[in-house]
OpenMM code with the backbone's topology and positions (N, CA, C; nanometers):
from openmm import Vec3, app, unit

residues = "UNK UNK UNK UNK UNK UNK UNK UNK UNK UNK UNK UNK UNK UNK UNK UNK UNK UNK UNK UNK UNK UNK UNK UNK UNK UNK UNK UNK UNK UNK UNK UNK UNK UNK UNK UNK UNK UNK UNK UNK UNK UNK UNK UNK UNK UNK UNK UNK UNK UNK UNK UNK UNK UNK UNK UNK UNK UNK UNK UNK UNK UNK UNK UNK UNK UNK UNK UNK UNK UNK UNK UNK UNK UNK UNK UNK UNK UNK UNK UNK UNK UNK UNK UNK UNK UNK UNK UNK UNK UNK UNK UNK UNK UNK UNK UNK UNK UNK UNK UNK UNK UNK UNK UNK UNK UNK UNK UNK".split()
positions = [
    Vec3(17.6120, 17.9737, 2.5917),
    Vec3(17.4955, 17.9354, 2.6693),
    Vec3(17.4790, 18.0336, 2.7859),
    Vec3(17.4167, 18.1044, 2.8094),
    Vec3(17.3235, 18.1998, 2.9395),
    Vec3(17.2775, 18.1355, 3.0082),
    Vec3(17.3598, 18.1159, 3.1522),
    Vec3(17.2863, 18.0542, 3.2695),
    Vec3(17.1905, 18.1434, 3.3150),
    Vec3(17.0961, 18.0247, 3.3725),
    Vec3(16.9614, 18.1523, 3.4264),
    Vec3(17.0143, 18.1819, 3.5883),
    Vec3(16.9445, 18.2769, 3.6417),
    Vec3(17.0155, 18.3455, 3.7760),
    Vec3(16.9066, 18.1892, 3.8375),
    Vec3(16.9766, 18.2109, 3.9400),
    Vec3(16.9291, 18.0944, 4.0922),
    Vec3(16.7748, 18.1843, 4.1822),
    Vec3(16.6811, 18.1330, 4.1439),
    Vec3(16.5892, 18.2030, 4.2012),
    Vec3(16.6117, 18.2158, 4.3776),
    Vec3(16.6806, 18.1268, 4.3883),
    Vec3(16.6973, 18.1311, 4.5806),
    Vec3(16.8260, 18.2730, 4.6099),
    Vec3(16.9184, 18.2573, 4.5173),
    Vec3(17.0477, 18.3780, 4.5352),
    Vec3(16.9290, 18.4934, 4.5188),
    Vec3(16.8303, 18.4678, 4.4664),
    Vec3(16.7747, 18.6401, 4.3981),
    Vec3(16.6946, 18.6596, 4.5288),
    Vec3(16.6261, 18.5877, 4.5956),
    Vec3(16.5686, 18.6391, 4.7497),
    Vec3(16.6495, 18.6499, 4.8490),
    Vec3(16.8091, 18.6038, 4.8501),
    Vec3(16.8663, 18.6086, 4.9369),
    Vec3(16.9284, 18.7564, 4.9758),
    Vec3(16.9072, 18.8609, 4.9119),
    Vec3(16.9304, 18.9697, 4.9048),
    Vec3(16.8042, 19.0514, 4.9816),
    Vec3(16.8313, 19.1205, 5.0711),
    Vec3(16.7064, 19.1601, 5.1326),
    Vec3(16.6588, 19.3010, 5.0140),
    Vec3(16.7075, 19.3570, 5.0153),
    Vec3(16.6715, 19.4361, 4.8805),
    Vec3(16.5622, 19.3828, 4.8169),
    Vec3(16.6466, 19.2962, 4.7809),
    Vec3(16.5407, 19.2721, 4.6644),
    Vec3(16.4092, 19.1582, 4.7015),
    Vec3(16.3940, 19.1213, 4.8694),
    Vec3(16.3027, 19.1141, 4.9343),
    Vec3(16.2233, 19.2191, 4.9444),
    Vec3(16.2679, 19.3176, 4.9552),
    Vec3(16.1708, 19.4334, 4.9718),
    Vec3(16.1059, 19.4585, 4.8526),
    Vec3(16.2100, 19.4794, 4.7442),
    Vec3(16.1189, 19.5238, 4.5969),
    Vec3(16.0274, 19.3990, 4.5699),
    Vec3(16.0655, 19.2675, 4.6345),
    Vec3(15.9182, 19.1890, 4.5904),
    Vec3(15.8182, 19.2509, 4.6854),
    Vec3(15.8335, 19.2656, 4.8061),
    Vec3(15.7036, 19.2554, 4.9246),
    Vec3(15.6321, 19.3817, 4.8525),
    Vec3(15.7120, 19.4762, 4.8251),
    Vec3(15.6451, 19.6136, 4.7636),
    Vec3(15.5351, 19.6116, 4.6373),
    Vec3(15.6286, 19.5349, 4.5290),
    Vec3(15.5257, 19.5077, 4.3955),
    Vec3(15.3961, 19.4071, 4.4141),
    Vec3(15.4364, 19.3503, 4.5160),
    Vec3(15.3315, 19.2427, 4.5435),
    Vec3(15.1953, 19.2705, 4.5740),
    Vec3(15.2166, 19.4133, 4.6361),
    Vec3(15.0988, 19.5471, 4.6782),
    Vec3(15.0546, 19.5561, 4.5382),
    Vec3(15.1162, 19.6624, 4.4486),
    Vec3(15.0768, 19.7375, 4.3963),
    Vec3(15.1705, 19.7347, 4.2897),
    Vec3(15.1530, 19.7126, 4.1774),
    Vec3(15.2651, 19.7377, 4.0580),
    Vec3(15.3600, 19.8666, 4.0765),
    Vec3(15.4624, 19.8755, 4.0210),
    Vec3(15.5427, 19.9959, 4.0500),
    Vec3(15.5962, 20.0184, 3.9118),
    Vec3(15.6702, 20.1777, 3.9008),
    Vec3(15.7617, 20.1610, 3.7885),
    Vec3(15.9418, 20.2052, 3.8651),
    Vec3(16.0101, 20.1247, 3.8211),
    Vec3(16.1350, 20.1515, 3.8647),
    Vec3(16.1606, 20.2950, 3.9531),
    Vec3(16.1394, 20.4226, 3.8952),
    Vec3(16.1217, 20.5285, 3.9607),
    Vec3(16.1060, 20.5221, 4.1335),
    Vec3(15.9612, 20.4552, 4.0869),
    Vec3(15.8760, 20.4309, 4.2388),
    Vec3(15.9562, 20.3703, 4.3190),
    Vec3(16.0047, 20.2420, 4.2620),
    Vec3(16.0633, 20.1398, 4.3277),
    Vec3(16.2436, 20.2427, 4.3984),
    Vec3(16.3021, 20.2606, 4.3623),
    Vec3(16.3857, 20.3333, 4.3998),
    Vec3(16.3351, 20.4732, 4.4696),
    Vec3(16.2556, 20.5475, 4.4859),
    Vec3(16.2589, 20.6114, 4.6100),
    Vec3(16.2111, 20.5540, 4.7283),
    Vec3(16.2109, 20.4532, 4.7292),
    Vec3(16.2033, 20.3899, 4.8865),
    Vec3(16.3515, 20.3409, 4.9090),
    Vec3(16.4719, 20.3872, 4.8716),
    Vec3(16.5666, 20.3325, 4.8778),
    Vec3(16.6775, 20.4312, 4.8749),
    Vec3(16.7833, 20.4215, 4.9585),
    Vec3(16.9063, 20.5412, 4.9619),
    Vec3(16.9731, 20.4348, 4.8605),
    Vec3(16.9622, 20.3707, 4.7566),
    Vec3(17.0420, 20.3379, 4.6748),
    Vec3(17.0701, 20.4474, 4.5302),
    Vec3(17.1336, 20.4119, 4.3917),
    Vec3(17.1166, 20.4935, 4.3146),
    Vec3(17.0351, 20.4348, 4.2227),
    Vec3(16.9386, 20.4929, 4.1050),
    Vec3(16.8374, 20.4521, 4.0406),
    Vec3(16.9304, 20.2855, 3.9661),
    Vec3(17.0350, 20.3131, 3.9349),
    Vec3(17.1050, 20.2054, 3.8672),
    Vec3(17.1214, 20.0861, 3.9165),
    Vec3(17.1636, 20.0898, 4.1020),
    Vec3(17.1407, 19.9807, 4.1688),
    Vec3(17.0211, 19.9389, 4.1938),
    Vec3(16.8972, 20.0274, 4.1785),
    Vec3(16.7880, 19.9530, 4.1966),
    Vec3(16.7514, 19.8631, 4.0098),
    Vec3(16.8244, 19.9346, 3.9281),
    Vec3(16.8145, 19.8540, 3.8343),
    Vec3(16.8342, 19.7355, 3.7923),
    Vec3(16.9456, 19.7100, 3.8440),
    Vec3(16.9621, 19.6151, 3.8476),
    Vec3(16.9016, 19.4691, 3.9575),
    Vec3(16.8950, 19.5366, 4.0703),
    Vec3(16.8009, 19.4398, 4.1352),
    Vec3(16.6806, 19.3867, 4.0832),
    Vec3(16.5720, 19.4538, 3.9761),
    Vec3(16.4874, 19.4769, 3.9519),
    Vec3(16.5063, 19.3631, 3.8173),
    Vec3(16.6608, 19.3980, 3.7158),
    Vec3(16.6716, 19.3219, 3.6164),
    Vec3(16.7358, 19.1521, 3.6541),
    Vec3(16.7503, 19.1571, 3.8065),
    Vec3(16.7983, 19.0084, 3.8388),
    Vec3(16.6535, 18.9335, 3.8771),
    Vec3(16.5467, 19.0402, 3.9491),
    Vec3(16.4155, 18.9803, 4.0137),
    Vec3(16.3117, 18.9248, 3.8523),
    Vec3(16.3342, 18.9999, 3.7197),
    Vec3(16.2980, 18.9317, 3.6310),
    Vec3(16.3659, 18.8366, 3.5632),
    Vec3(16.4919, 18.8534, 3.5455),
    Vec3(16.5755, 18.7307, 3.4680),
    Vec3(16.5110, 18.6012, 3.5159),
    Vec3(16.5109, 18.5666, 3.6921),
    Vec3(16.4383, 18.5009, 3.7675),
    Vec3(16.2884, 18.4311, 3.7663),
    Vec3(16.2073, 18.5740, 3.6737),
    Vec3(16.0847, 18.5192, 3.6599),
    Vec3(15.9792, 18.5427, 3.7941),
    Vec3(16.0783, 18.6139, 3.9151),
    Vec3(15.9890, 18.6741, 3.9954),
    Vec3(15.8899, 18.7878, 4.0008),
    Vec3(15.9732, 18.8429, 3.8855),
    Vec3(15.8812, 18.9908, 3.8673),
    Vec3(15.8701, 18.9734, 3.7083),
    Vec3(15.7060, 19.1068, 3.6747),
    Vec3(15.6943, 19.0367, 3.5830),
    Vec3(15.6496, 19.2006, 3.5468),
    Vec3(15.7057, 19.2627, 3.3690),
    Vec3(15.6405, 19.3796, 3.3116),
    Vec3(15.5688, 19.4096, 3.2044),
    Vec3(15.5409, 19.5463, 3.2627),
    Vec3(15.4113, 19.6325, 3.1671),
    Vec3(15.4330, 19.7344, 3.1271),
    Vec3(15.4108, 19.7072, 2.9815),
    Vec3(15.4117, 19.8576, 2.9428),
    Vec3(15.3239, 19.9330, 2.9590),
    Vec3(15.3082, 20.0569, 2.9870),
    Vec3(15.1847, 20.1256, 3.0258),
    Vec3(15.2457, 20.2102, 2.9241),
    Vec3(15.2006, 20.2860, 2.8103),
    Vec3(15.2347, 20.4243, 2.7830),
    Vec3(15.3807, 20.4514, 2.7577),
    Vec3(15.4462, 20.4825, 2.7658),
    Vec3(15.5888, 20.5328, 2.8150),
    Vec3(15.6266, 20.5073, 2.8965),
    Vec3(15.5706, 20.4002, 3.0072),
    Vec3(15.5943, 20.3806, 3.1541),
    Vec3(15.5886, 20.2064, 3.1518),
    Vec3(15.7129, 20.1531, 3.2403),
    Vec3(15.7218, 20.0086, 3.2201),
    Vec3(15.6990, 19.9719, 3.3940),
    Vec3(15.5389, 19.8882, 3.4078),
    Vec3(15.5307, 19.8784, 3.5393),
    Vec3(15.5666, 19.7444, 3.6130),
    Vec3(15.6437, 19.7477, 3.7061),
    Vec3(15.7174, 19.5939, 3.7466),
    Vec3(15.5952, 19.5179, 3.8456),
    Vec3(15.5478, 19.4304, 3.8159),
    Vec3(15.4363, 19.3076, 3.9420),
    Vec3(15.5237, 19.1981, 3.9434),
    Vec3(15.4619, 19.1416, 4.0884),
    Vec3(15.4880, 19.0520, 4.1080),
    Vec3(15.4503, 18.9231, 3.9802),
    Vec3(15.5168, 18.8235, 4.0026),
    Vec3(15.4968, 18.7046, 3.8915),
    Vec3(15.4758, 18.5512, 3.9922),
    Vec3(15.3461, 18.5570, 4.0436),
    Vec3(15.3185, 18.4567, 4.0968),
    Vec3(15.3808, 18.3305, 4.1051),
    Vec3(15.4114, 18.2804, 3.9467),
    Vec3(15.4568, 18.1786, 3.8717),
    Vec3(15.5556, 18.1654, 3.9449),
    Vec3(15.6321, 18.2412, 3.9230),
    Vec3(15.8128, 18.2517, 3.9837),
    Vec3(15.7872, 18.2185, 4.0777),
    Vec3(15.7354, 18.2507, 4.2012),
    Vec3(15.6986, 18.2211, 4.3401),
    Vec3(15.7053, 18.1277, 4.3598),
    Vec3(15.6334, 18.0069, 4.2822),
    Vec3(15.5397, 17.8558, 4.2953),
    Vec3(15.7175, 17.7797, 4.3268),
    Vec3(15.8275, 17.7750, 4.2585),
    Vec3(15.9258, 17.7357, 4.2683),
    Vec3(16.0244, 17.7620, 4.4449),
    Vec3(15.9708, 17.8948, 4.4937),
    Vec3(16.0053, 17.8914, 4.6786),
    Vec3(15.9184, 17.8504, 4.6756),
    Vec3(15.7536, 17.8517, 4.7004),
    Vec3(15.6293, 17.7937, 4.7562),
    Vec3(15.7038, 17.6241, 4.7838),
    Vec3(15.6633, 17.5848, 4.6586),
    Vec3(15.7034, 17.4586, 4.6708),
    Vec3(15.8387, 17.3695, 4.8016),
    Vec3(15.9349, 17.4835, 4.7440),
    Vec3(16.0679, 17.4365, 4.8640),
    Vec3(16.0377, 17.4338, 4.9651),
    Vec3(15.9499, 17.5373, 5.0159),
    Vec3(15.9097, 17.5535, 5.1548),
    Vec3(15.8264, 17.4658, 5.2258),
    Vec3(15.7307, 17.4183, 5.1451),
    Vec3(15.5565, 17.3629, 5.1687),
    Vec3(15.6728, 17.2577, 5.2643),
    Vec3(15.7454, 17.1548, 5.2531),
    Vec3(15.7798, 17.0179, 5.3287),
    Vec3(15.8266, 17.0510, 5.4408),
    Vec3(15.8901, 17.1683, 5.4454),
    Vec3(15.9437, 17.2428, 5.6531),
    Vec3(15.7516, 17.3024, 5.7035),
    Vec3(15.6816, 17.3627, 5.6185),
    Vec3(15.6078, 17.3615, 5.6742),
    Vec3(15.5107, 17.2976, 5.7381),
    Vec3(15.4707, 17.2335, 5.6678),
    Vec3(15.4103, 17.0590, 5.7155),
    Vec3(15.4775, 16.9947, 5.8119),
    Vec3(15.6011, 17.0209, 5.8092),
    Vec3(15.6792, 16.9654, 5.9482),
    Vec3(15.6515, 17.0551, 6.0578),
    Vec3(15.6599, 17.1221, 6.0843),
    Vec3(15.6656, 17.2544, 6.1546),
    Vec3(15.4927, 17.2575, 6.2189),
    Vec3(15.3906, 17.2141, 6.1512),
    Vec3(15.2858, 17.2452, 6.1465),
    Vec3(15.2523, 17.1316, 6.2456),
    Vec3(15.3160, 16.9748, 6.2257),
    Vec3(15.2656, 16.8867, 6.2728),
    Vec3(15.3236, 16.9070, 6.4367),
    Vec3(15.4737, 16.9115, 6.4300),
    Vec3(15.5597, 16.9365, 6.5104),
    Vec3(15.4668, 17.0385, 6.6624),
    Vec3(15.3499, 17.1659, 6.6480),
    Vec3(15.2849, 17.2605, 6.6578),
    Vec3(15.2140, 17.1655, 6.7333),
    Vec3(15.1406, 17.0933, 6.6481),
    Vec3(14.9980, 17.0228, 6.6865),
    Vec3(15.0375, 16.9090, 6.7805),
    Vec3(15.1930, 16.9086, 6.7538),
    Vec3(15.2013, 16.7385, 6.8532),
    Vec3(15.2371, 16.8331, 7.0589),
    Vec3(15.2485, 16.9569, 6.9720),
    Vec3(15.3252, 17.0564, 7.1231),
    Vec3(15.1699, 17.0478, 7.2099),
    Vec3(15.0679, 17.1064, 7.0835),
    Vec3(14.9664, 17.1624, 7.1695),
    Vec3(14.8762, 16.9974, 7.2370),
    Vec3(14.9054, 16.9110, 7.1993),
    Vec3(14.8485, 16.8073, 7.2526),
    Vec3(14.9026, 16.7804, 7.3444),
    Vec3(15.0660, 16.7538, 7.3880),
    Vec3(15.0751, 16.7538, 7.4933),
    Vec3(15.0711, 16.8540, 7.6141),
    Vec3(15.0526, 16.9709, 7.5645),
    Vec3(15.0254, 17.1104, 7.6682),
    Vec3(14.8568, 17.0342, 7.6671),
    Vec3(14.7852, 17.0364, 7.6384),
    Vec3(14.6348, 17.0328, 7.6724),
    Vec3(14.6877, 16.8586, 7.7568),
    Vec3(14.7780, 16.7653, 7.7512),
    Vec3(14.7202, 16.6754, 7.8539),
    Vec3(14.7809, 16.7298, 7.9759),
    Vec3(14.8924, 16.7659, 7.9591),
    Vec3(15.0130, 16.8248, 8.1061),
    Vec3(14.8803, 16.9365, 8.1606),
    Vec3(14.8323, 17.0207, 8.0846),
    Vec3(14.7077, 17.1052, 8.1751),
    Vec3(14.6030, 17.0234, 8.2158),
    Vec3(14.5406, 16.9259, 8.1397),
    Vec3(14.4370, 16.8452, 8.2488),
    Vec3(14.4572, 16.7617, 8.3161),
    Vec3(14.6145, 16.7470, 8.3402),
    Vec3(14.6611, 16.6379, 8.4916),
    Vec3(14.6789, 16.7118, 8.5732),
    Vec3(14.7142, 16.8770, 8.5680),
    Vec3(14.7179, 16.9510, 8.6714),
    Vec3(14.5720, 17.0410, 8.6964),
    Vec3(14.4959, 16.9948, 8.7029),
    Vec3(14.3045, 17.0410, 8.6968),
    Vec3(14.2871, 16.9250, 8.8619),
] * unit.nanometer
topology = app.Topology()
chain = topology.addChain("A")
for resn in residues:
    res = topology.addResidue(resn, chain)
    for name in ("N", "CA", "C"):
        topology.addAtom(name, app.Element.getBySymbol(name[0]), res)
């Protein structure tokens, strides 16, 4: 049985934060993706083959050329984790700025 990689271990790597923020622009092909990097083409390979196992990144063949994008889909699984701190966070915001707007119109 082949466990699938942990989509949270695969962002926890800033690396391979970057190769998402990057493809997320603009499709890349491995090449690309490794000269933004003092790594060797192999370590970016592998980052690249953990960000799809994951389902974060997603490829194309172009020609002779295999181009890595982002994979939205994959995303929806952090989206989701996140959405309930944000909503907290958001309300948490709105309960600050209400009491800054009364503490400023008792001192008016």
């Amino acid at each position: 049985m082949k466990l699938r990689r942990d989509v949270f271990q695969a962002i926890a790597d800033p690396t391979r934060r970057t190769i998402i923020s990057m493809v997320a622009v603009s499709a890349m092909t491995p090449s690309a993706i490794a000269e933004n990097f003092d790594y060797s083409r192999q370590t970016i390979s592998k980052h690249i083959q953990i960000l799809t196992e994951c389902e974060l990144l997603e490829q194309e063949q172009k020609g002779r050329e295999i181009y890595y994008q982002l994979n939205p889909k994959g995303m929806k699984q952090i989206a989701d984790f996140i959405e309930p701190f944000r909503k907290m966070w958001d309300e948490r915001f709105n309960n600050l700025e209400t009491i800054m707007k009364k503490h400023q119109s008792k001192l008016k």
